[in-house]
C-alpha positions as CSV (number, residue, x, y, z in Angstrom):
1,X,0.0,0.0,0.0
2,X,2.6,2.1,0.6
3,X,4.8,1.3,-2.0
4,X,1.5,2.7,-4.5
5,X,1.5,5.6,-2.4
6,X,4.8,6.6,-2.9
7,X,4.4,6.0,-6.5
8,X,1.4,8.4,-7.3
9,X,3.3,10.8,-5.3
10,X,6.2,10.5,-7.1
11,X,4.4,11.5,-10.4
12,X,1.7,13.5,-9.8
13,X,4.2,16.1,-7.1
14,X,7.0,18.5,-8.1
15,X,9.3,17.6,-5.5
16,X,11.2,20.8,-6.2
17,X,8.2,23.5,-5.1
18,X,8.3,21.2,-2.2
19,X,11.1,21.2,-1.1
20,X,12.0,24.6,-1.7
21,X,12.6,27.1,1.4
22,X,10.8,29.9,0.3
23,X,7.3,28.5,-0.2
24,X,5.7,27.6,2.8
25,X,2.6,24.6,2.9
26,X,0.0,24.5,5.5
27,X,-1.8,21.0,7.2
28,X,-4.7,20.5,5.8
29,X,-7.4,19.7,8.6
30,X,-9.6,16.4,7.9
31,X,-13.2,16.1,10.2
32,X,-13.8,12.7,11.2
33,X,-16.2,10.9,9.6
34,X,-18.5,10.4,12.7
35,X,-18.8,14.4,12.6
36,X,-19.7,14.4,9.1
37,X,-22.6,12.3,9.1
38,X,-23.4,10.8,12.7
39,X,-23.0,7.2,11.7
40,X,-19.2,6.1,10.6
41,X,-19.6,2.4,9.7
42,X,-17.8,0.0,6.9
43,X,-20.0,-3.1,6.2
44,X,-19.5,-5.2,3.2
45,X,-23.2,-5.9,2.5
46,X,-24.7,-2.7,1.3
47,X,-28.2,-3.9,2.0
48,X,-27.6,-3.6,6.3
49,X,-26.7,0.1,5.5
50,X,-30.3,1.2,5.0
51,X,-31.1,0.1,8.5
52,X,-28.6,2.5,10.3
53,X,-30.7,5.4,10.2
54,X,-34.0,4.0,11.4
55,X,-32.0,2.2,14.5
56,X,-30.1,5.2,15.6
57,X,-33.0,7.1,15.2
58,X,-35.0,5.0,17.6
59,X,-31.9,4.4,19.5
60,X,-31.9,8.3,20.3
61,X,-36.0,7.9,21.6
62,X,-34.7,5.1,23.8
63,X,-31.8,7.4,25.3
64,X,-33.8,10.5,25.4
65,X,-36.9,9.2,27.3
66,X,-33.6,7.4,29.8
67,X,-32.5,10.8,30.9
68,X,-36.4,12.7,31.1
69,X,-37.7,9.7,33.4
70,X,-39.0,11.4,37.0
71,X,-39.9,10.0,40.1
72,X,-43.6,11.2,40.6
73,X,-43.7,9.8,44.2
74,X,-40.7,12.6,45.5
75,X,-42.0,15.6,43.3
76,X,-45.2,15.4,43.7
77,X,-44.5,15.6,47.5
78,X,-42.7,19.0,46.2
79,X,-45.7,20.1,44.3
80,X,-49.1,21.4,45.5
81,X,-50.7,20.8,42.3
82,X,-50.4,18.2,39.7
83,X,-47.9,19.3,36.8
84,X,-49.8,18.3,33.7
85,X,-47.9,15.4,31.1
86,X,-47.9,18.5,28.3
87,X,-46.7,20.6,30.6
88,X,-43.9,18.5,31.6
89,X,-42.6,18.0,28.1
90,X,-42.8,21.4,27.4
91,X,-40.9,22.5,31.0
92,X,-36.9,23.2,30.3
93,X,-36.5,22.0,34.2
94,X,-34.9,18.9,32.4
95,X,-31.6,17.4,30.4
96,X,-31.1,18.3,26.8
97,X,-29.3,15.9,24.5
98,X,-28.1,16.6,21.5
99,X,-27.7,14.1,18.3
100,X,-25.9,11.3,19.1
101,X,-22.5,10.3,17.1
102,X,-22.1,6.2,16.5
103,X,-19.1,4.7,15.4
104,X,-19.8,1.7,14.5
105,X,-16.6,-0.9,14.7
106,X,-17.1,-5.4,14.1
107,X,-17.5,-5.7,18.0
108,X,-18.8,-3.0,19.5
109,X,-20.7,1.0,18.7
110,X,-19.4,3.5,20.6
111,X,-21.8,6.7,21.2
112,X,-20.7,10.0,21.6
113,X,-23.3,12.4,23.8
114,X,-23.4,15.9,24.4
115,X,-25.7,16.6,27.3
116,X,-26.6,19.8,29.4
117,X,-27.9,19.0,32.7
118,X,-30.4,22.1,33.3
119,X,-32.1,20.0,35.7
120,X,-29.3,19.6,38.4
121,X,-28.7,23.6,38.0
122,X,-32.7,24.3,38.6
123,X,-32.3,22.4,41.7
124,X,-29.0,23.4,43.8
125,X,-30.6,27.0,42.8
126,X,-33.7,26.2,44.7
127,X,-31.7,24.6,47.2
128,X,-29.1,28.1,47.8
129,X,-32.6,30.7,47.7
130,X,-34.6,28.5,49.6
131,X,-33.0,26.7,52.3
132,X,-29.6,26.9,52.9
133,X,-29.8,30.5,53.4
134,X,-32.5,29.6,55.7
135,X,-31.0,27.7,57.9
136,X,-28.2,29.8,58.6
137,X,-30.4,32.5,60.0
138,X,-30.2,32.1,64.1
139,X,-33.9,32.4,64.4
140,X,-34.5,28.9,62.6
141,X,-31.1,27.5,65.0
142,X,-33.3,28.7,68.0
143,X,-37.1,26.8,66.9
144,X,-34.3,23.3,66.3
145,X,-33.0,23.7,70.0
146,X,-36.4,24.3,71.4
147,X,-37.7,21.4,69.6
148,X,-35.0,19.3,70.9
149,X,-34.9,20.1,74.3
150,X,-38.5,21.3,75.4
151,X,-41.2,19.3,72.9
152,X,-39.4,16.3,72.4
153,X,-39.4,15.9,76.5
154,X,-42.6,16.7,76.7
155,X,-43.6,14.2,74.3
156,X,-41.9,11.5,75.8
157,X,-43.7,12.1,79.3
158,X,-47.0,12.0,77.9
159,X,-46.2,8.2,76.1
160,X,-45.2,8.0,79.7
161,X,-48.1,8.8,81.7
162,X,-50.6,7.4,79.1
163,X,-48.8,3.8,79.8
164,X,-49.3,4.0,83.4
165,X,-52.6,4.8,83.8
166,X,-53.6,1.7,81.3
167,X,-52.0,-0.7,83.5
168,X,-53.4,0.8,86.6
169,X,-56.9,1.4,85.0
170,X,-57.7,-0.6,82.2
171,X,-61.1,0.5,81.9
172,X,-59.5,4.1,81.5
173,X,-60.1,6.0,78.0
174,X,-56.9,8.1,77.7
175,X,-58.8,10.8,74.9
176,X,-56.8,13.9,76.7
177,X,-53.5,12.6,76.4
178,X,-53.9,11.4,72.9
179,X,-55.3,14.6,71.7
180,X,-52.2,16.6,73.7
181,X,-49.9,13.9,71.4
182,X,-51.6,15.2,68.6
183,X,-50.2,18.5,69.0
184,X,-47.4,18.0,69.3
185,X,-46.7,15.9,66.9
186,X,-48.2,18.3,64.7
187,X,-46.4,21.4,65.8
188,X,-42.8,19.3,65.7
189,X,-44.1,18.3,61.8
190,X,-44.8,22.2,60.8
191,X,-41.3,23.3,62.0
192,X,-39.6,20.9,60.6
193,X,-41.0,20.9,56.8
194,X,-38.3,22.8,55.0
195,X,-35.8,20.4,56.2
196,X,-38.2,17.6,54.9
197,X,-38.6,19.8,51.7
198,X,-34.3,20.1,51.8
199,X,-34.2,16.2,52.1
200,X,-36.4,15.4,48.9
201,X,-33.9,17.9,47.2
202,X,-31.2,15.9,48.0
203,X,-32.9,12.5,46.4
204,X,-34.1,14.6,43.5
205,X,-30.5,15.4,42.8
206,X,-29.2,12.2,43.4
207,X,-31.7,10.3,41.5
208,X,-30.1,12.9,38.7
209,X,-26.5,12.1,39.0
210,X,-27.5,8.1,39.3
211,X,-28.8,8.6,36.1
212,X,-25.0,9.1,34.4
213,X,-23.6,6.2,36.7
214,X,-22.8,2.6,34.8
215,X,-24.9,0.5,37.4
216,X,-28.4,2.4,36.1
217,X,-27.1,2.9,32.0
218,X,-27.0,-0.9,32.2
219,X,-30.5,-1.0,31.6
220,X,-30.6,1.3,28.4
221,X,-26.9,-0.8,27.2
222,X,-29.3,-4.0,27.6
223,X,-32.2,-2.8,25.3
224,X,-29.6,-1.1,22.8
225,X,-28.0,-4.2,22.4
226,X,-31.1,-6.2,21.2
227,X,-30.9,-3.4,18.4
228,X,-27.5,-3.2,17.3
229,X,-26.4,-7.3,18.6
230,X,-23.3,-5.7,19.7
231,X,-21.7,-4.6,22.4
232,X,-22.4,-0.7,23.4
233,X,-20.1,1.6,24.9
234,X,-21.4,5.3,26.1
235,X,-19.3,8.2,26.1
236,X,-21.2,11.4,27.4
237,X,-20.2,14.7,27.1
238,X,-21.2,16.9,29.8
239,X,-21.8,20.9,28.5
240,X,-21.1,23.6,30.6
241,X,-23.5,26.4,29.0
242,X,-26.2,25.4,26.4
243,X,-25.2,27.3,23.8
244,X,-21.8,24.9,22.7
245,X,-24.1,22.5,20.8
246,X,-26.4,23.5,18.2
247,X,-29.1,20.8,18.6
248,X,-29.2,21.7,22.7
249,X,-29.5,25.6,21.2
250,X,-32.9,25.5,19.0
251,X,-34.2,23.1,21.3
252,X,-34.7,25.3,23.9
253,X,-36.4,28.1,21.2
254,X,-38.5,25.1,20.4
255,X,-39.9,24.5,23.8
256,X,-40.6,28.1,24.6
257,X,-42.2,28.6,21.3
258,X,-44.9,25.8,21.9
259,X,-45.7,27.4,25.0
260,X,-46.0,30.8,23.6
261,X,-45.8,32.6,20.6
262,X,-43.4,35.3,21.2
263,X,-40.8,34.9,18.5
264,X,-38.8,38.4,18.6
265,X,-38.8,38.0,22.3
266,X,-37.2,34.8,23.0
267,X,-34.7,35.0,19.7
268,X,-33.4,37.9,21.5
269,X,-34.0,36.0,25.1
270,X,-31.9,32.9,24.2
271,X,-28.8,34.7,21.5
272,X,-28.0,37.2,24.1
273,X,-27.1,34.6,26.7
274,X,-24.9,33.1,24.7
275,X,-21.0,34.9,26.0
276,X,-18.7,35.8,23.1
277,X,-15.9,37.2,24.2
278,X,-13.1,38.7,21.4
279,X,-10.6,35.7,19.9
280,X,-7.4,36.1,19.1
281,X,-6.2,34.4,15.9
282,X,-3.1,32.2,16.9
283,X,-0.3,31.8,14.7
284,X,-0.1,27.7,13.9
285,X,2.6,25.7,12.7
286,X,2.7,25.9,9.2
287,X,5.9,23.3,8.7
288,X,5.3,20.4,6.3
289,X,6.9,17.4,7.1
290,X,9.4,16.1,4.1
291,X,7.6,13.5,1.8
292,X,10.6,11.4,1.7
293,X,10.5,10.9,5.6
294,X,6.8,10.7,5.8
295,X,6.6,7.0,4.3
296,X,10.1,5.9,5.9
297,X,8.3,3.0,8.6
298,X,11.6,3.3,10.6
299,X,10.9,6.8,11.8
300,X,7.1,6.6,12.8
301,X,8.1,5.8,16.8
302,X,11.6,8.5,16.8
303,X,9.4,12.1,17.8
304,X,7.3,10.5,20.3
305,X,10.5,8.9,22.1
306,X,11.4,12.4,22.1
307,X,8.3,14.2,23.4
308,X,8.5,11.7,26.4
309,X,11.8,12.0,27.5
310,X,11.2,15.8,27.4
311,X,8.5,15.5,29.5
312,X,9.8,13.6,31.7
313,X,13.1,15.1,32.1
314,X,11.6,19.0,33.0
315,X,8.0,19.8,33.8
316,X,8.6,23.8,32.5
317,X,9.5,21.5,29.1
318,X,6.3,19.5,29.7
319,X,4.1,22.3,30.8
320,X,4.9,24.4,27.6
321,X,4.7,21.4,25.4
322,X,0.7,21.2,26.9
323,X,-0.1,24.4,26.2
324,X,1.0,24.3,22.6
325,X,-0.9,21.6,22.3
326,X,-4.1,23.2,23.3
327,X,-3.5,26.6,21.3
328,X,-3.1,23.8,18.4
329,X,-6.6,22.4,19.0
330,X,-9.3,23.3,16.5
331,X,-12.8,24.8,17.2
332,X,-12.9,25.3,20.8
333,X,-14.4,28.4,21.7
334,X,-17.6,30.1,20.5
335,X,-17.2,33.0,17.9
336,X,-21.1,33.4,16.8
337,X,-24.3,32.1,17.0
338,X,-27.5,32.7,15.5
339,X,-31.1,31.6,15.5
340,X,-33.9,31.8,13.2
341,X,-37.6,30.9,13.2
342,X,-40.0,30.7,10.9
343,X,-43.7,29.3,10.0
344,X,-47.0,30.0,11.6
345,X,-46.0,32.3,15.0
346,X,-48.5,35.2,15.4
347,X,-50.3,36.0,18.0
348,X,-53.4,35.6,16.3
349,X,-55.4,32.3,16.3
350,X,-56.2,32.4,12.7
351,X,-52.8,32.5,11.8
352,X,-53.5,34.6,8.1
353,X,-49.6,35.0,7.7
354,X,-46.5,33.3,8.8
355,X,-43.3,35.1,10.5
356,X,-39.8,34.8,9.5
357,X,-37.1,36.4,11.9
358,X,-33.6,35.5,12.5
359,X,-31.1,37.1,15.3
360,X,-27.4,36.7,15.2
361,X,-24.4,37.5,17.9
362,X,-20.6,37.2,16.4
363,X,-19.9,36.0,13.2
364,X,-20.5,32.9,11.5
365,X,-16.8,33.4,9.5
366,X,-14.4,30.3,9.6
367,X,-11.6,33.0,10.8
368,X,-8.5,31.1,10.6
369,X,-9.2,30.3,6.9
370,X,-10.4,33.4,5.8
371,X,-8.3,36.1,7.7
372,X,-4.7,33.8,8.1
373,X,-5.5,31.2,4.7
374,X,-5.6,27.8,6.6
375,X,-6.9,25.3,4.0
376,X,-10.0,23.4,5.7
377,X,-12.3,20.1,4.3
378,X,-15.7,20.9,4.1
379,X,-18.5,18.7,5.8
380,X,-21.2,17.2,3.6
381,X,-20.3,18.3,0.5
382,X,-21.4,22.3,1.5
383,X,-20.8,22.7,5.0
384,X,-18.4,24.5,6.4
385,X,-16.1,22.4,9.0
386,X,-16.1,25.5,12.1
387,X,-20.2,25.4,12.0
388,X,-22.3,23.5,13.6
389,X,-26.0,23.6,12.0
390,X,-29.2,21.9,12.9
391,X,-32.8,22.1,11.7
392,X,-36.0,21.5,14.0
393,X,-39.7,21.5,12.8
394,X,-42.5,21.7,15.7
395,X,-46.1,22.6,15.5
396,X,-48.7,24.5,17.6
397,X,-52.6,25.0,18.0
398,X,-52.3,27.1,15.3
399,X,-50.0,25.7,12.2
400,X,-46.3,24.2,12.5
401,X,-43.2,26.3,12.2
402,X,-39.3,25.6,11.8
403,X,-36.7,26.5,13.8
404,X,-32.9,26.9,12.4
405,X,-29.8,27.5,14.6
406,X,-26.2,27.8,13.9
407,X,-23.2,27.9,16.5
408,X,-19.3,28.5,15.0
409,X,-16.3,28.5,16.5
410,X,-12.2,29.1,15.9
């Protein structure tokens, strides 16, 4: 293989422009195929192919309806009244996934998530406004001491005194001290039911982390397995702010849209959230390696002896060596975003006319290849490799509308 390698470089190359000093060639960047269209799979029947897209679709129901299970036992406890199923699908109290990524190898498919936990962030809010600050105030301190050292004793004689007179006088109907239980009982349950309240928090958010945790995925590997017949392997991505994946992005536009029709409102609601700070372009190493080394098998393993016995000869080496690594790393911060909705979203119920509005923030410009002249593949045959796009369609009361968002980065 690379014997014919060498060969159609040999003729179709001017090794003389190459090798030249004064022209200088840059590294073209390849996206992996599992970035370019969601599935990256080699099978030799072409017939199985068709069936990749229908079982990652439902694949992606199965993991989606994993991560918005509940327990209604715990929140209902929370809530006074009974939060309605369309409701519930329509609340952002929950965690957003975005498309899934499957490589596809003979043994195993290995799936790529990006998630944003909104739900663990809605509750350790709660937690901070409504109790913790709570029970740092020295009035609450003071009703906890009291309980403990006046009603708790008082209690306790009562169970005491009620024994007593049964065994003396069987006949004896103990009504008075039974009511005087009652109380209480009743006042020690009132004082104490924001720490009852704190302590369902604390399963809520457990329940959520359990729900990342091998020992509960094993379920979901189990019933993807009868899909695929292969062994599955997760690997989820957790997202800091919602606005680093595109499909995480419109969904939440999506959402609010059903619930209301107020397009200019939330386009400018959910873009402006999004933090773009000013990037500097980094100069990146624009040295080709020589064609006559790159093929040479004996000198594959000689740069990474090197890098190791840097690193572990001086850390300043090492440290420096891991930055320029990182400055080297495509795609990693934000530059732009935008969002655009359009279809049947006025506030009419007739809906005579559809909308069409769009709102942008940054720039949607592959910067290193337009402002510096890095050479970059293109996804998809049109796509440019620094955007991420995705398209959503939804419907309301009135008609259906379409929702388009778009997130770059450098």
């Amino acid at each position: 293989m690379l014997n014919i390698i060498k060969s159609k470089l040999k003729n179709t190359y001017k090794k003389k422009s190459l090798n030249s000093e004064n022209v200088i060639h840059l590294n073209k960047d390849f996206i992996p195929a599992v970035r370019n269209w969601k599935n990256s799979i080699y099978v030799y029947n072409k017939n199985s192919l068709s069936l990749i897209p229908v079982a990652s679709r439902l694949v992606m129901k199965l993991i989606k309806g994993y991560f918005n299970s509940y327990n209604l036992n715990i929140e209902s406890k929370l809530r006074k009244k009974r939060l309605r199923r369309r409701l519930r699908k329509l609340s952002t109290n929950k965690i957003f996934l975005g498309d899934g990524e499957f490589k596809h190898t003979n043994e195993k498919v290995n799936i790529t998530l990006y998630v944003y936990n909104r739900q663990k962030l809605n509750y350790l809010i709660e937690l901070r406004k409504r109790y913790l600050k709570l029970f740092k105030k020295p009035l609450f301190i003071r009703k906890l001491k009291l309980i403990k050292n006046v009603w708790l004793t008082i209690l306790k004689k009562q169970q005491k005194k009620s024994k007593i007179l049964t065994n003396v006088l069987p006949n004896y109907s103990s009504k008075v001290y039974s009511v005087q239980k009652l109380y209480y009982k009743n006042f020690i349950k009132k004082s104490l039911i924001s720490l009852k309240n704190y302590m369902y928090f604390k399963q809520l958010l457990y329940i959520n982390k359990v729900k990342f945790e091998n020992s509960y995925l094993q379920g979901l590997i189990d019933l993807i397995t009868k899909i695929y017949k292969k062994n599955i392997e997760f690997n989820i991505i957790n997202l800091k702010y919602f606005y680093f994946n595109s499909d995480i992005f419109t969904q939440q536009l999506v959402l609010k849209l059903r619930k209301k029709r107020k397009l200019s409102r939330f386009l400018k609601k959910i873009v402006t959230k999004a933090n773009i700070k000013n990037i500097k372009l980094i100069e990146r190493s624009k040295d080709l390696f020589d064609l006559s080394n790159l093929f040479d098998l004996n000198n594959l393993d000689t740069t990474n002896n090197l890098l190791n016995k840097l690193m572990q000869s001086n850390k300043k080496i090492s440290e420096s060596l891991k930055k320029v690594v990182l400055n080297d790393i495509k795609y990693k911060r934000v530059s732009g975003v935008r969002l655009q909705g359009a279809g049947r979203l006025s506030k009419r119920y007739t809906a005579s006319r559809s909308l069409h509005k769009f709102k942008y923030k940054g720039n949607l410009v592959n910067a290193y290849t337009s402002i510096k002249g890095y050479p970059s593949s293109v996804i998809r045959g049109n796509n440019r490799p620094n955007i991420q796009y995705t398209k959503l369609n939804s419907k309301t009361r009135i008609g259906s509308f379409g929702v388009k968002g778009w997130v770059s980065g450098t």
